[in-house]
C-alpha positions as CSV (number, residue, x, y, z in Angstrom):
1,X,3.0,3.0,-1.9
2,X,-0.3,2.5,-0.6
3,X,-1.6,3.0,-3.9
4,X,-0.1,0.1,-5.2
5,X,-0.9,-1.9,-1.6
6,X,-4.3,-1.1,-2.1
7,X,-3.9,-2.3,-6.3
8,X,-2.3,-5.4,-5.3
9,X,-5.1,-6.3,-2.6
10,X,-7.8,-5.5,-5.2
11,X,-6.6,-8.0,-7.7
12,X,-7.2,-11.1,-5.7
13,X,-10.3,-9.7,-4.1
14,X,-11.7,-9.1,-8.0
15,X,-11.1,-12.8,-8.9
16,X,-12.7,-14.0,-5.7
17,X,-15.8,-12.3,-6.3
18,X,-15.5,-13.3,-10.0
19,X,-15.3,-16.9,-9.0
20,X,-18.2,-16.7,-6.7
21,X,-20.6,-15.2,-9.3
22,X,-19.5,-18.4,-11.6
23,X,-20.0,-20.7,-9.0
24,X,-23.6,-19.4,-8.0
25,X,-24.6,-20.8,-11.4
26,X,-23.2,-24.1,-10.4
27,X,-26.7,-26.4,-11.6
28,X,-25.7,-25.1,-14.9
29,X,-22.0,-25.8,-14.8
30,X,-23.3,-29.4,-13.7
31,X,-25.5,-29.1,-16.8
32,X,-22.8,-28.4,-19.2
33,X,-20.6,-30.7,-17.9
34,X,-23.0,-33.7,-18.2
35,X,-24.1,-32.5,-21.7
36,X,-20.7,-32.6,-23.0
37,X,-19.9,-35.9,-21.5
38,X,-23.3,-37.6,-22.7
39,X,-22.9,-35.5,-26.4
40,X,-19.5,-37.7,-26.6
41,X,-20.8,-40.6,-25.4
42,X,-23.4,-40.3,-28.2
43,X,-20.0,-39.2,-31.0
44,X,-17.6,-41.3,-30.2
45,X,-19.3,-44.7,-31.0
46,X,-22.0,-46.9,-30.3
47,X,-20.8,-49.0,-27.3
48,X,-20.1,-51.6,-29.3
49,X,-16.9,-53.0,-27.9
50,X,-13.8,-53.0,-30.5
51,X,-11.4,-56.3,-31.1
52,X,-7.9,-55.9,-31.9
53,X,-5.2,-57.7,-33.7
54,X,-1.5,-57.1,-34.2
55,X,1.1,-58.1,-36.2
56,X,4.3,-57.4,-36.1
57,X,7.1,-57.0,-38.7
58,X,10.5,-56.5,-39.4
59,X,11.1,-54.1,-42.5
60,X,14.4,-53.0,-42.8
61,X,17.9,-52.9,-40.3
62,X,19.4,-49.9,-42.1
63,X,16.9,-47.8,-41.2
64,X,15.2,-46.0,-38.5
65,X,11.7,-47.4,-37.3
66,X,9.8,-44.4,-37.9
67,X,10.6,-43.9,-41.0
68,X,9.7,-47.7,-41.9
69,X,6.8,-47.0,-39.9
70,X,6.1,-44.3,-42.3
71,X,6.6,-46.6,-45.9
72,X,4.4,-49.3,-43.7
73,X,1.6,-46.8,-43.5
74,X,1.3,-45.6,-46.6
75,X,0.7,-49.7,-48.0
76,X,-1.8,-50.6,-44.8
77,X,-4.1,-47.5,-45.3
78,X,-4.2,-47.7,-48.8
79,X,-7.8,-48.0,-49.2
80,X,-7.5,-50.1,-52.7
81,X,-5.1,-52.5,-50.7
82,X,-7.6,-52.6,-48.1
83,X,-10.3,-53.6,-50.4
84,X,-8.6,-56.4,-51.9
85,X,-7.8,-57.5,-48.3
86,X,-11.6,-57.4,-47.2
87,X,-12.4,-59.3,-51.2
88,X,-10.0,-62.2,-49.9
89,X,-10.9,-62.6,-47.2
90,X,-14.4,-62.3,-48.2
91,X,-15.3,-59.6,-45.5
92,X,-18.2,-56.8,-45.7
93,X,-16.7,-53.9,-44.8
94,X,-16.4,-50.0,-46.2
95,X,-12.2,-49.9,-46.9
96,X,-12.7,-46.4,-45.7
97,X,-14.1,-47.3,-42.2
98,X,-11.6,-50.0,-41.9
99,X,-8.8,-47.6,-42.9
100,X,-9.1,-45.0,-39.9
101,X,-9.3,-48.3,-37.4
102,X,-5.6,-49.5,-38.8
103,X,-2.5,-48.2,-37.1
104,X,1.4,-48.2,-37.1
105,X,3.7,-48.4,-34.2
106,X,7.2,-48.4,-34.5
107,X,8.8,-50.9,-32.2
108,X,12.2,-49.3,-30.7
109,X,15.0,-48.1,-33.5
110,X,15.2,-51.7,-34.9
111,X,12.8,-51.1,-38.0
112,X,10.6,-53.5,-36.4
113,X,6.8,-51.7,-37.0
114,X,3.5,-53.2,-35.5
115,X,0.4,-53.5,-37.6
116,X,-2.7,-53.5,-35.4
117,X,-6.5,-53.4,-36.8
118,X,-9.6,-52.7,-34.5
119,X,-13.0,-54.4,-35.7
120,X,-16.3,-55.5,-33.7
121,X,-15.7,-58.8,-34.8
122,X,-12.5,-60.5,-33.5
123,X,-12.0,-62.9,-36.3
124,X,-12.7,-60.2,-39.0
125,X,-9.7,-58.4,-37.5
126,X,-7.3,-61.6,-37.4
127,X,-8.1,-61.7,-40.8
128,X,-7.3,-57.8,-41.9
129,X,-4.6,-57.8,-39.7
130,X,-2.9,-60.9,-41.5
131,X,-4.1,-60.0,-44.9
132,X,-2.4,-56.4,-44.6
133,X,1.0,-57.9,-43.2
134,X,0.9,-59.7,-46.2
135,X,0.3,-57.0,-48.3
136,X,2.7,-54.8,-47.0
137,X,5.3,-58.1,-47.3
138,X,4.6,-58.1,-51.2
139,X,4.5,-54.5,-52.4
140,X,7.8,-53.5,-50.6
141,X,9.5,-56.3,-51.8
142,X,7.9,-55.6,-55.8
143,X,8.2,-51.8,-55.6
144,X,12.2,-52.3,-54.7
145,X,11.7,-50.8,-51.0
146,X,13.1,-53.9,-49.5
147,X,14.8,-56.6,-50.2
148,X,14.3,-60.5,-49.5
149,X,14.2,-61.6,-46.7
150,X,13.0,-58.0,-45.7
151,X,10.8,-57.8,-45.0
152,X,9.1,-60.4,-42.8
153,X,6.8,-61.6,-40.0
154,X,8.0,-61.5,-36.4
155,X,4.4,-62.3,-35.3
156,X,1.2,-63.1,-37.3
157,X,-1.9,-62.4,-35.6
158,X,-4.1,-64.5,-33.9
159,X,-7.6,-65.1,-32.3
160,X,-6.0,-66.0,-29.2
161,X,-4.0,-62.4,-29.0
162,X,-6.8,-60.2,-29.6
163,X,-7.8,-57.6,-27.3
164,X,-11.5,-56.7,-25.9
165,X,-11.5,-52.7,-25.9
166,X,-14.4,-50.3,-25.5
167,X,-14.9,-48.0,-28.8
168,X,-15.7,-45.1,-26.7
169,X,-12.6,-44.6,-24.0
170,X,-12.8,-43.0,-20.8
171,X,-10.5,-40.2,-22.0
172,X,-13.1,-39.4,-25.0
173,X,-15.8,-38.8,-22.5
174,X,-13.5,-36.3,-20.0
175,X,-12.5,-34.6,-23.0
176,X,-16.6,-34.1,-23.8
177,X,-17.0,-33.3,-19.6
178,X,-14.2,-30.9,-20.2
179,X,-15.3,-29.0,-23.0
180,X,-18.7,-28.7,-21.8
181,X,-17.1,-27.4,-18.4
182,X,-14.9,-24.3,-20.8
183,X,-18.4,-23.3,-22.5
184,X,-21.1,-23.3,-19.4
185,X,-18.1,-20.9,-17.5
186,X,-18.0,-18.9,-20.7
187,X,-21.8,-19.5,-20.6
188,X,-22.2,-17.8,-17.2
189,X,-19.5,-15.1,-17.5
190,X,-21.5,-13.7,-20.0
191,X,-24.9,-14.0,-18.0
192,X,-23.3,-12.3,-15.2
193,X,-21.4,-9.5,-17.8
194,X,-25.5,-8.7,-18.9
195,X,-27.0,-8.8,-15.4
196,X,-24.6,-9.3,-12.2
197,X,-25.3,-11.0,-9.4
198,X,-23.8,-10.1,-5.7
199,X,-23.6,-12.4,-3.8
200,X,-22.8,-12.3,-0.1
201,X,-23.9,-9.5,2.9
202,X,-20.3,-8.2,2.9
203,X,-20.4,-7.6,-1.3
204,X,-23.8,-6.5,-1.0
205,X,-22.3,-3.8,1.6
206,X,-19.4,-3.0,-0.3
207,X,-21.5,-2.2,-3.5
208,X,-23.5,0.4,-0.8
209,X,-20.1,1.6,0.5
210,X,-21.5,0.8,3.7
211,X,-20.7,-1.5,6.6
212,X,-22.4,-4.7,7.3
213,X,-24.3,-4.7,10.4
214,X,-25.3,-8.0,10.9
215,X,-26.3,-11.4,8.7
216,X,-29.7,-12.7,10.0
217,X,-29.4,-16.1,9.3
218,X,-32.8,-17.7,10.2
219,X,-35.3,-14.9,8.9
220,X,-37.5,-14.0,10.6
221,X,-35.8,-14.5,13.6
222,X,-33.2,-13.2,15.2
223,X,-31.8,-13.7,18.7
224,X,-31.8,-11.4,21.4
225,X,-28.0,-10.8,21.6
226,X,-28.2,-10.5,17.8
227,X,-30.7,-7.9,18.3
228,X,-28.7,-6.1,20.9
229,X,-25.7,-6.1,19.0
230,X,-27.7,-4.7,16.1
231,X,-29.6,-1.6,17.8
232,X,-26.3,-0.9,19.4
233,X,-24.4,-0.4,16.1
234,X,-27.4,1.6,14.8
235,X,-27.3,3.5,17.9
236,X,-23.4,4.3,17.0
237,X,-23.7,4.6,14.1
238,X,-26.7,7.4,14.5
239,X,-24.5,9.4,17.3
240,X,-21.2,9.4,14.5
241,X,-23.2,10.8,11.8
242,X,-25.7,12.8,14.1
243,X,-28.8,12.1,12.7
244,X,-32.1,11.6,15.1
245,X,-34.3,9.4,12.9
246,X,-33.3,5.6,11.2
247,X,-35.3,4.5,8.7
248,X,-35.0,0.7,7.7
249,X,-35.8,0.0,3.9
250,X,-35.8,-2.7,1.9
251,X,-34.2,-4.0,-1.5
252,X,-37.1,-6.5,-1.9
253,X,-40.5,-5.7,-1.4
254,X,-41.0,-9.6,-0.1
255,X,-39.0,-8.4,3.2
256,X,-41.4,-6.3,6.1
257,X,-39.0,-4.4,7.7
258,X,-41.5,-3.1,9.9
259,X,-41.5,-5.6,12.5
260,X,-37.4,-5.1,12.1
261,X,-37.9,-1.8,12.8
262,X,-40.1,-2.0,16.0
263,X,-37.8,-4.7,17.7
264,X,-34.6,-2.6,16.7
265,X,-36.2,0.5,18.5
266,X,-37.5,-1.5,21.4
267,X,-34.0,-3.2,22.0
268,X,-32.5,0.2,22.0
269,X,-34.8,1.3,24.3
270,X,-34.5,-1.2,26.9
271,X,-30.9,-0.9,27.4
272,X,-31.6,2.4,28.9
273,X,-30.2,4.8,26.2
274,X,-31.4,8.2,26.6
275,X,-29.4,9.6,22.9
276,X,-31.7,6.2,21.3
277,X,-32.0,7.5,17.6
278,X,-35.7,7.1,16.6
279,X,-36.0,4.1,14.5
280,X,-38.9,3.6,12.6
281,X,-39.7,1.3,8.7
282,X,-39.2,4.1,5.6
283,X,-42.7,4.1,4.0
284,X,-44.5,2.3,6.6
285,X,-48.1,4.3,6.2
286,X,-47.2,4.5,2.4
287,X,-45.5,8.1,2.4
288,X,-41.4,9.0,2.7
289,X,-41.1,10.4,6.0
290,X,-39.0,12.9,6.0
291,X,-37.4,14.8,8.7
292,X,-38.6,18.2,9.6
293,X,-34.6,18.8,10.7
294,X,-33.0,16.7,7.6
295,X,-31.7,14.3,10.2
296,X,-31.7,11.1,9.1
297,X,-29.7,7.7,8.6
298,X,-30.9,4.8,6.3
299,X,-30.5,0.7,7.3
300,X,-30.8,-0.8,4.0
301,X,-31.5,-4.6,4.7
302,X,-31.4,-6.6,1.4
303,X,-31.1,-11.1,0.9
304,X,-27.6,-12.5,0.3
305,X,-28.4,-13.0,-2.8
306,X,-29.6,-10.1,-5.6
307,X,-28.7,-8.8,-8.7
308,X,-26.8,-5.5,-9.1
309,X,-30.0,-3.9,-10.8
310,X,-32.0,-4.3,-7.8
311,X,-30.0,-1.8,-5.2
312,X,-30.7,0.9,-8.2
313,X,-33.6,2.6,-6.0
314,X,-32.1,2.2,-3.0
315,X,-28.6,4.0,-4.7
316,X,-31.2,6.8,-6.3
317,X,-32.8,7.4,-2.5
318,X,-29.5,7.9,-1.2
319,X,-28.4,10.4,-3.9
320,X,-32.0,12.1,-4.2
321,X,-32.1,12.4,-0.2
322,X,-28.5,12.6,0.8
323,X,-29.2,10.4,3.3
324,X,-26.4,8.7,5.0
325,X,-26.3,5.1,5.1
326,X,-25.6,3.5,9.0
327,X,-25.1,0.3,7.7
328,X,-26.8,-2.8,5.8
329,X,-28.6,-6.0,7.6
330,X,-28.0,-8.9,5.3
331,X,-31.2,-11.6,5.2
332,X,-30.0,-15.2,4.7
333,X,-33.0,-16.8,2.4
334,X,-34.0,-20.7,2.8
335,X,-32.4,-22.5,0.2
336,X,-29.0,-20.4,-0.4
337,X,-26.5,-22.5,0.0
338,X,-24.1,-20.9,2.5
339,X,-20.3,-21.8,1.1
340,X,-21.5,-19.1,-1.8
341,X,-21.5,-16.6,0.9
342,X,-18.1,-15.2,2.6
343,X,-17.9,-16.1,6.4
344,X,-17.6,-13.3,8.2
345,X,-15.3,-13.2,11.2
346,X,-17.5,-12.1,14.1
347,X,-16.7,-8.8,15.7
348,X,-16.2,-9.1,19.5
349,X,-19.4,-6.8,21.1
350,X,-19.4,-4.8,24.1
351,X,-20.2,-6.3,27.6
352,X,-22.8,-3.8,28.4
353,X,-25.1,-4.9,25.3
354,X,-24.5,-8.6,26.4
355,X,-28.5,-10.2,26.5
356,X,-29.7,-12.0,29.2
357,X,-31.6,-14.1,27.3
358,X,-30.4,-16.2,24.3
359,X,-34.2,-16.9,22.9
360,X,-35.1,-15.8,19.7
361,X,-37.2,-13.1,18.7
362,X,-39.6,-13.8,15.7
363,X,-40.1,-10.6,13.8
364,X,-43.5,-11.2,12.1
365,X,-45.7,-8.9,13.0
366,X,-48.5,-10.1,15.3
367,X,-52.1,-9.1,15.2
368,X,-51.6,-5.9,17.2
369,X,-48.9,-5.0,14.9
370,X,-46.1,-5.6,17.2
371,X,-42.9,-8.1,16.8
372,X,-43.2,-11.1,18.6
């Protein structure tokens, strides 16, 4: 049972993170989805805007509409009929253009069919649309389809019914948006199957199998109830897993967790804790320190934001030393935009590390070496 509890929660939690990875790439998406709307912007036409004119006719009463509709099409599309439309009328047009702008509509079950032909030129279309009714009219009533009076004009077109319409619809350039929506997500599910990205200070501390200590949102400061907070839970943390000495790394070399370091230990110790682990930067004098006694913890602080390649030599520490791992400070970079990033509930924190002060610490390192 909790088995399939634990299954079940997984499941959600896997498209979630999913989801966030694809969104982090969301400049591309934008890309894509302009591309594809401009490409069939560029396809669909030349924004010239498209006249149409209708005609509508009856061709038979014994029948049903679509299937008149059906002998209708066969006469209007007929590219020869066409071109001795466009020869009589005295029209410069390619029959097979004009052909794929003509259309059929049947009108209701009364084998009344409407003839309509789209052209830039409004009187050019008048003009195929009539000429085609006509057309039809004759070859039905010659071939035997129908007989006379069948079939006839209900309504001949006219310059005064066109109708203005753009050659390149709204619809054609969603569908473009759309499409180029379906390949940048395809797009970025692949860049993230070749080099994932985690994203967030609680998926960063999942990977780790770690808890999350804290997320230092304006780096490199940090508040003084912050810090309290944070050298209490490494102080915990230290006394569960009785190790002596914490050692803060690093998953980017850009981040000096030395100055972290100092104002972790000094926070610790001015709270009066006499079982204060020592806390010191892993590496600071360019050697591993390692402890005479093998006890020691690891604070891994690492950005929001990192691909899955970069906590490989901070997982290879951790299996060459055995070290265990307290917990991990996420670093909130300038820039990241913070609905990417899970908000985390905040835990309620003991009284007794409550700070007097609200202030925040800066933790570059002065001069003298010391956090300021």
């Amino acid at each position: 049972m909790v088995l399939s509890l634990e299954a079940e929660g997984r499941v959600p939690m896997e498209f979630k993170e999913a989801a966030r990875r694809i969104l982090w790439h969301y400049k591309l998406l934008i890309l894509f989805v302009v591309t594809g709307g401009l490409m069939s912007l560029a396809l669909s036409g030349d924004g010239v805007p498209m006249h149409v004119a209708s005609s509508r006719l009856v061709v038979a009463t014994d029948v049903e509409s679509d299937v008149a509709a059906g002998s209708v099409t066969g006469i209007a599309t007929s590219e020869a009929r066409i071109a001795e439309v466009l020869a009589g009328a005295n029209i410069d047009r390619d029959p097979g253009s004009v052909a794929s702008r003509v259309s059929i509509t049947p009108i209701g079950s009364s084998g009344v069919v409407e003839l309509a032909v789209s052209d830039p030129d409004p009187v050019a279309a008048v003009a195929i649309a009539r000429g085609l009714s006509y057309e039809v009219i004759e070859v039905m009533r010659r071939s035997g389809l129908a007989q006379a009076p069948l079939p006839y004009l209900v309504s001949t077109a006219d310059i005064s019914t066109t109708q203005a319409v753009s050659s390149t619809s709204v619809q054609d350039v969603a569908l473009g948006a759309l499409v180029g929506l379906v390949l940048g997500i395809l797009f970025t599910t692949l860049l993230e199957a070749i080099s994932p990205t985690i994203i967030g200070g609680d998926a960063i501390a999942a990977e780790l199998r770690a808890p999350l200590l804290t997320v230092v949102r304006h780096w490199p400061r940090i508040d003084e109830q912050e810090m309290a907070w944070l050298s209490w839970q490494v102080g915990a943390g230290a006394r569960r897993l009785h190790v002596k000495t914490v050692d803060i790394t690093t998953v980017d070399p850009s981040i000096d967790v030395r100055p972290l370091a100092q104002s972790v230990s000094e926070s610790a110790e001015s709270y009066g804790s006499t079982r204060a682990p020592h806390i010191r930067a892993l590496g600071a004098d360019g050697l591993t320190p390692f402890s005479a006694n093998g006890s020691v913890g690891l604070v891994i602080a690492a950005p929001t934001v990192l691909k899955d390649a970069d906590l490989e030599p901070v997982r290879e520490l951790m299996t060459v030393t055995g070290w265990p791992t307290l917990g991990v400070i996420a670093i909130e970079r300038v820039g990241v935009h913070r609905w990417f990033l899970r908000v985390r509930s905040k835990r309620r924190r003991p009284s007794e590390v409550a700070a007097p002060s609200q202030q925040p610490r800066s933790l570059r390192p002065s001069r003298s070496g010391r956090a300021s």
